[in-house]
C-alpha positions in Angstrom: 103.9 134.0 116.5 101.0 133.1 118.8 98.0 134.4 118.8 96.1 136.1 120.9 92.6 135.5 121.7 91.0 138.5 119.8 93.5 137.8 116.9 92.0 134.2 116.4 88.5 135.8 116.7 89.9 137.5 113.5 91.4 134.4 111.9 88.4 132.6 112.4 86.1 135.1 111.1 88.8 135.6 108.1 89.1 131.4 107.3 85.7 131.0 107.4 84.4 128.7 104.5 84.2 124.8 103.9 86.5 122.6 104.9 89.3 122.3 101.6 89.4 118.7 101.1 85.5 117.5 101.3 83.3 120.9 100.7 81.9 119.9 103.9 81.5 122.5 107.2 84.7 123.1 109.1 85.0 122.8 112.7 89.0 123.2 113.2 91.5 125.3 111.4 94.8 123.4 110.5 98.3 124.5 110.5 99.7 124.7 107.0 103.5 124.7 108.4 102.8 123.0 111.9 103.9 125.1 115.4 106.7 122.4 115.9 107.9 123.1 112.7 107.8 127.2 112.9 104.6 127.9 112.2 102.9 131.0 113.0 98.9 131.4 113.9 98.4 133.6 111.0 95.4 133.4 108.5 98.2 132.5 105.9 99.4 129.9 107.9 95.7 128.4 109.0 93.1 126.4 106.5 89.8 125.1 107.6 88.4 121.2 107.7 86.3 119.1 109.2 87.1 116.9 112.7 89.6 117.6 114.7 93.3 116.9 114.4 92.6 112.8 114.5 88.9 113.1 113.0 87.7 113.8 109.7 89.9 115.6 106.8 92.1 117.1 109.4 92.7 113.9 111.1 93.8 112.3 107.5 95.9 115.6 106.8 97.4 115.1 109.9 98.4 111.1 109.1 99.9 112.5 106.5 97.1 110.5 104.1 98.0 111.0 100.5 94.7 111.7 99.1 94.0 114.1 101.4 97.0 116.1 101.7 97.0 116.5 98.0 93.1 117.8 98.0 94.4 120.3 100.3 97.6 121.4 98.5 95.9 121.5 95.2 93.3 124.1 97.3 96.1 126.1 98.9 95.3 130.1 97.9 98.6 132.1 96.6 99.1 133.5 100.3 98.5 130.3 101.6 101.7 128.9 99.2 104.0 131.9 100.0 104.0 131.2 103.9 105.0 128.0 103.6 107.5 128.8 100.9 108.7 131.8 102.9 108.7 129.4 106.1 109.9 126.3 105.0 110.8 126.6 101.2 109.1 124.6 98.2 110.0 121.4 99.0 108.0 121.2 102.0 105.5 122.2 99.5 106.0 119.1 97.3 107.1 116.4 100.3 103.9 117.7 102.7 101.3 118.6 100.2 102.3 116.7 96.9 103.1 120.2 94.9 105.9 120.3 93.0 105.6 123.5 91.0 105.1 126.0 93.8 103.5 128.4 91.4 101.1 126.0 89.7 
């Protein structure tokens, strides 16, 4: 699903907060389960951090960095976990974001 300008108003607004790896302010929101791999813009499927998508904490999430990815798996929310079980099943879960026990 893509969304619409007014919907992303609402996302933002909704996903507001600092960015999940560092604490620090966010300036992008990041697809949990990307759009080339079926995922939605939906406040479920959307996290804030800092940079861009080759700066900051979202530039490490996106090179798939370890350290980072985990900070942001560990800091997923319950609705945040679902989508991407619901999308892509646990193990994308464990291989993406380093969680193996999808309801930890």
């Amino acid at each position: 699903m893509k969304a619409t300008a007014a919907e992303w108003v609402n996302i933002r607004a909704e996903k507001l907060g600092p960015c999940r790896c560092c604490g620090t302010a966010p300036t992008s929101l990041h697809h949990v389960v990307s759009k080339s791999l079926g995922g939605d813009d939906l406040a479920d499927n959307l996290v804030p951090l800092c940079g861009s998508g080759t700066t900051g904490c979202h530039g490490l999430v996106e090179a798939f960095d370890p350290r980072a990815c985990s900070l942001l798996g560990m800091r997923l929310t319950e609705a945040e976990r679902a989508y991407v079980i619901g999308r892509k099943g646990a193990y994308y879960l464990e291989r993406r974001y380093g969680i193996k026990d999808a309801a930890a």
